[in-house]
N, C-alpha and C positions, 0 to 999 in steps of 0.2 A: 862353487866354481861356475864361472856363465862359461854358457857352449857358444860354438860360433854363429849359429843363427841369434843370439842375445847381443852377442859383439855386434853383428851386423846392424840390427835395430837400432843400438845405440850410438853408432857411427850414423847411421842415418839422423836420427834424434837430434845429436850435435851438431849437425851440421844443414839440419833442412833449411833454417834462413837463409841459408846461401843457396841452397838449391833452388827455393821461392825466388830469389834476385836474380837468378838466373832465368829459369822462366819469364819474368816480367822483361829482362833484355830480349826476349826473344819474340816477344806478344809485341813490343815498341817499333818492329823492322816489321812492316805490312809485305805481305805476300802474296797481296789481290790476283786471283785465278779465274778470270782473263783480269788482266793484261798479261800478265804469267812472266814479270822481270826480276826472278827470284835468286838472280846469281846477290846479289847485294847481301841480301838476306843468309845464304851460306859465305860470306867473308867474314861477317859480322858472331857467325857461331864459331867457325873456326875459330877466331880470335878467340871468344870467351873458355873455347874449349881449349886451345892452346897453354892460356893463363894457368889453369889445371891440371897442366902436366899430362894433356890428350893433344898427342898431335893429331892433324885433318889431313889427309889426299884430298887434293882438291879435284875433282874431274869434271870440267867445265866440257858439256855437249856441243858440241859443233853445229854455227847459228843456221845451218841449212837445215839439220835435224830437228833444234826448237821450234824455227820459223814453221816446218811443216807439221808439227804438232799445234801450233794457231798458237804458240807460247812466242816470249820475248826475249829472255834469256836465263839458263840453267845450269847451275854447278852444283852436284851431287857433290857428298863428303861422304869416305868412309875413314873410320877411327877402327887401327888394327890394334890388337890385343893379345901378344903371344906368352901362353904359360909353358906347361911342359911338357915332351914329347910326349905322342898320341893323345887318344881323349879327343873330342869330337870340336868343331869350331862351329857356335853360336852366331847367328844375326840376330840383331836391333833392329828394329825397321821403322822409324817414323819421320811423316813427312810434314815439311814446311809450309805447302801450298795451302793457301784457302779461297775458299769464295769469296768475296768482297764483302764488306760489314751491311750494307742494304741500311735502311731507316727504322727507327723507331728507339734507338740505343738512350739508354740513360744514363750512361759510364762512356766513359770515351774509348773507342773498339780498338786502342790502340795504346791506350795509357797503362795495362795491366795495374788499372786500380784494385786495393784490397777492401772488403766492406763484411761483416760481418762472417767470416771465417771464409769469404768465395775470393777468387780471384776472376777479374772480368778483363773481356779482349777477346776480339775476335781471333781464334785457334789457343783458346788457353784452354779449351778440350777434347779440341780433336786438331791437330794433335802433337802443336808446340809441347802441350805436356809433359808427353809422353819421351819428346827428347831429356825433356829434364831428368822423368824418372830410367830412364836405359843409361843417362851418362852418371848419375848418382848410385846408379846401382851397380855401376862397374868400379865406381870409385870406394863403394862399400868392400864390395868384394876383393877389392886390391889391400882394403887396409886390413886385412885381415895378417898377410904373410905365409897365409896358408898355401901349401904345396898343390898346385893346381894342375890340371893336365888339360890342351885344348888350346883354345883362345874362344876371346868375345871379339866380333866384329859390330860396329855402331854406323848403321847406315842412314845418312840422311838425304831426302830423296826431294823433289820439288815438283811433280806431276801426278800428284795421284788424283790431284780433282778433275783431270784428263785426260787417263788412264792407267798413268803409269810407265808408258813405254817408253818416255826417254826418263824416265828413273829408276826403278830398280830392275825395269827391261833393259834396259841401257846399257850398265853394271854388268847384269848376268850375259846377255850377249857376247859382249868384251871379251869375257873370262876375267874380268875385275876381280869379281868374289865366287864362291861355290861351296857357302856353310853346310853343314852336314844336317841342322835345324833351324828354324826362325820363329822368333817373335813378333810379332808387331803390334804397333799406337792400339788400342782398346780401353773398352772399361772395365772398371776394378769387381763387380761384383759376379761377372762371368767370365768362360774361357769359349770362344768362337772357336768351331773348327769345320766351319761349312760357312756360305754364303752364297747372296743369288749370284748369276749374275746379269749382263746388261748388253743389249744393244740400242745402238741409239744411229737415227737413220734422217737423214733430209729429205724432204718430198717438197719438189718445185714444181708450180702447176704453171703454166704456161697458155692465157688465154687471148681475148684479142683488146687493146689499150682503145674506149673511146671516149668522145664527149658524154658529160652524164645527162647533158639535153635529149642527146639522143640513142639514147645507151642501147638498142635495140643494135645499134651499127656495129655490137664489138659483142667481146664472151666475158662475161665478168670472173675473173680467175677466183675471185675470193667468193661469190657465190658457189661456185666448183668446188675451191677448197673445204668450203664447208660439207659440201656433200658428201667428201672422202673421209672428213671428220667424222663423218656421222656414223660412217660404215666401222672407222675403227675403232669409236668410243663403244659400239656395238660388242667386240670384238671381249671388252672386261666381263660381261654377262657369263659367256663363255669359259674361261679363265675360272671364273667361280669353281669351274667344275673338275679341274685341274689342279690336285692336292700333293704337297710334297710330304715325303717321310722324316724330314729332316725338321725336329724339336725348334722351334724359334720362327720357323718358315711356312709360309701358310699355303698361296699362290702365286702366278704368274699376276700379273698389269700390266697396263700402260697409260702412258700421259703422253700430252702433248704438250711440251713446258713453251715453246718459242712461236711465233707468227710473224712474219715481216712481208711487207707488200703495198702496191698502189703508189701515186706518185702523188695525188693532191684530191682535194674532196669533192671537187668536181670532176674528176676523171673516172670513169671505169676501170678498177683495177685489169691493169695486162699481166702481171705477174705476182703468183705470192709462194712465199717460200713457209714452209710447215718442219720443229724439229720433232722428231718423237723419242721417246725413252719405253722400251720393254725392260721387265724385269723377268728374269730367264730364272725360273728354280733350278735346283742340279740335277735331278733327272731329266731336265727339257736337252733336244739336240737344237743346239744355234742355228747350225743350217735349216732346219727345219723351220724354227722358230722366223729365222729372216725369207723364205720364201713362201710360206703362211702371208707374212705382211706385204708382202711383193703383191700374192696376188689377190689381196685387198683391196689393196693403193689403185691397182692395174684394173681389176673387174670397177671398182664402184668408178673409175675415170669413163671407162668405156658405158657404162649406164647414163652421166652427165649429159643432158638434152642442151647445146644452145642455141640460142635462140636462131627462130629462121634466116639464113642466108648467113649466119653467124661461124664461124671457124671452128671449128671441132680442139678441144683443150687436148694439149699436151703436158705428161709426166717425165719429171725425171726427177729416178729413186736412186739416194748415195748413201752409204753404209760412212756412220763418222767415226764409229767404237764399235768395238765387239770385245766385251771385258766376259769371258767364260766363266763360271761358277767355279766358286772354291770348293772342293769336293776333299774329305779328311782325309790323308794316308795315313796305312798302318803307322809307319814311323812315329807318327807326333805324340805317339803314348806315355815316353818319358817326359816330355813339357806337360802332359794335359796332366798326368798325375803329380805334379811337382808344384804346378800351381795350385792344383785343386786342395792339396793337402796345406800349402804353407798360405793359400787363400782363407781356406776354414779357420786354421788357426791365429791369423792376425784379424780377421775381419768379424771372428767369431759368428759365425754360419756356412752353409754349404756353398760351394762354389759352382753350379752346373755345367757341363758340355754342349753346349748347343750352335746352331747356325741363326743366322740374323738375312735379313729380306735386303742389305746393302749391300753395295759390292765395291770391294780392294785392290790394294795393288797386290794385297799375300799372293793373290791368283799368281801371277808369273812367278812366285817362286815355288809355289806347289806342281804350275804346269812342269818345273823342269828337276818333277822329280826332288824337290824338299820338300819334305815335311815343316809346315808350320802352326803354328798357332795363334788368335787375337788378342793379347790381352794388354791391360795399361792402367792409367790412372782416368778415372771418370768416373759419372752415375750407375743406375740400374739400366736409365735409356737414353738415346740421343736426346728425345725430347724434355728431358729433364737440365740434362746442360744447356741447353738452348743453341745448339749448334745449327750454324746455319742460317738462325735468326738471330735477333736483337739482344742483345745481354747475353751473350754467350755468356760461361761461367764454367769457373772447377771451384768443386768443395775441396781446401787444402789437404783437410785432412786424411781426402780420398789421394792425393799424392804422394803423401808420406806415406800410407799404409799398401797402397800400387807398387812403390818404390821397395821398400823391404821384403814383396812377395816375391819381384822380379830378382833380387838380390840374393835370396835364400834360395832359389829354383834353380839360379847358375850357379851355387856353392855346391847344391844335388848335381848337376849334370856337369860339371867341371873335376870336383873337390873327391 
């Protein structure tokens, strides 16, 4: 006699080609983050999900809200799932959004070509995937018949590669949803239950625009910016020394990913704009963390010498994000043992607890009070899928076996 975790598998089994198809519709509708015009992209799921017998809530954010996130347009879906009274109601959480495919691709970032057991497309790992495997494994779980208590809700979100907050901030705000647990997009061979997290900050230097004939007559802003650089690329040395307790998590960093400035190659730059990115572990306090950088920014400005009769440079410091660290609550012990247990057994090894140096949108659902957890279809590490860069990729196989963990975890926490 097979038990229902066997059913479950071979419901999955039968039916993963179509889960695959699915996926690849989903890798073919681009979702480039910036420009961030992702409502298209959730019409296009709905439908598929529709087909399915999943209907969608569509909840299209209002264009002053997008626009003020630097996004273009966004409609969040959620797929409600009602079983039987009491028993706790589950979140899905995977989001649409990605980064732009950048250069160097050998598959087309868009074609969800298949080639030696991987599927390639930009977000066919982090974390188009993962919708695949949440609405397959609701659809496992449904053909069972089995008497269920709870519900599954399948949230699909379009802003997490810029923050989050008009997505499943969005949502919870509302009082759209308020699951009792959450999952979200991860990979298959661990279970996240911490992460860093991030602020990221503008610093505009403001010096004086001259001729480069006579460049003595003005402040070269990018000369300054440099000097600020300097102080804060200083600043990782430090950081070394600053250790988190949290397994996967090493220290705090920072970078500075963006630079814009100057008008033409003969002018003295008058102004340059600097983005930066901290990486906050979860013992660090943000507040802290951001007026540390303040008065970085602020002391090495005030050091900047320009030149004689030259105009003294001006700063100005703008907070763009402040994504808080995932920190684990009590609660999440029923997911983390659920997965861990039906992780081992499909993947045949042990499934670890640990926190990762990235950071999520789980944050808002942990800050208000749910317990969640990371987990999905993927590698060991980002850099193994290629996420992010060129050939991004998912190993199939790690879908089908992500898919029946997630499947067998809501039969435990439902069933």
């Amino acid at each position: 006699m097979t038990t229902p975790q066997q059913q479950l598998d071979a419901w999955i089994d039968a039916h993963f080609d179509e889960e695959v198809r699915f996926l690849q519709e989903l890798v073919r509708v681009p979702t480039d983050t910036p420009p961030g015009n992702n409502a298209p992209h959730a019409e296009r799921t709905a439908g598929l999900l529709e087909a399915m017998g999943l209907q969608a809530e569509k909840h299209a954010v209002p264009e002053a809200a997008v626009k003020a996130a630097g996004l273009q347009s966004i409609t969040n879906l959620i797929v409600r799932r009602r079983y039987g009274e009491g028993g706790r109601t589950i979140a899905l959480n995977a989001h649409g959004d990605v980064v732009p495919p950048g250069e160097g691709w050998t598959h087309d970032p868009y074609g969800g070509e298949i080639e030696d057991g991987r599927l390639y497309g930009r977000a066919a790992a982090v974390s188009k995937s993962d919708i695949a495997s949440f609405t397959f494994a609701i659809r496992a779980l449904e053909s069972l018949g089995a008497p269920l208590k709870g519900g599954v809700e399948l949230h699909v979100t379009y802003d997490e590669e810029f923050g989050g907050e008009v997505g499943p901030g969005w949502l919870l705000d509302r009082g759209l949803s308020r699951p009792d647990l959450m999952i979200a997009a991860g990979f298959s061979y661990q279970v996240v239950v911490a992460h860093n997290g991030c602020l990221q900050m503008e610093v505009t230097v403001h010096g004086d625009m001259a001729h480069a004939a006579i460049p003595d007559s003005g402040t070269d802003a990018l000369q300054a910016a440099t000097h600020i650089l300097e102080a804060l690329y200083r600043l990782n040395a430090d950081y070394l020394k600053i250790t988190s307790q949290v397994e996967g998590i090493t220290h705090p960093y920072l970078n500075v990913g963006l630079i814009q400035g100057g008008t033409n190659t003969n002018v003295i730059p008058g102004k340059v704009v600097l983005r930066l990115d901290r990486r906050m572990i979860p013992e660090e306090d943000p507040a802290e963390v951001e007026a540390g950088l303040r008065r970085t920014i602020e002391e090495a400005a005030a050091r900047f010498d320009p030149p004689r009769g030259g105009k003294d440079i001006r700063v100005e410091i703008r907070r763009i994000l402040l994504a808080r660290a995932m920190k684990p609550l009590p609660g999440n012990a029923p997911l983390v043992q659920a997965i861990q247990r039906h992780g081992q057994e499909i993947f045949g090894e042990p499934i670890p607890a640990v926190g990762t140096p990235l950071y999520t949108d789980v944050r808002l659902y942990v800050e208000r009070g749910i317990p969640g957890v990371i987990y999905g279809a993927g590698p060991r590490t980002v850099r193994e899928s290629n996420a992010k860069r060129a050939d991004e990729h998912l190993v199939l196989e790690d879908l089908r076996r992500a898919t029946k963990v997630v499947a067998r975890s809501l039969l435990d926490l439902l069933g």
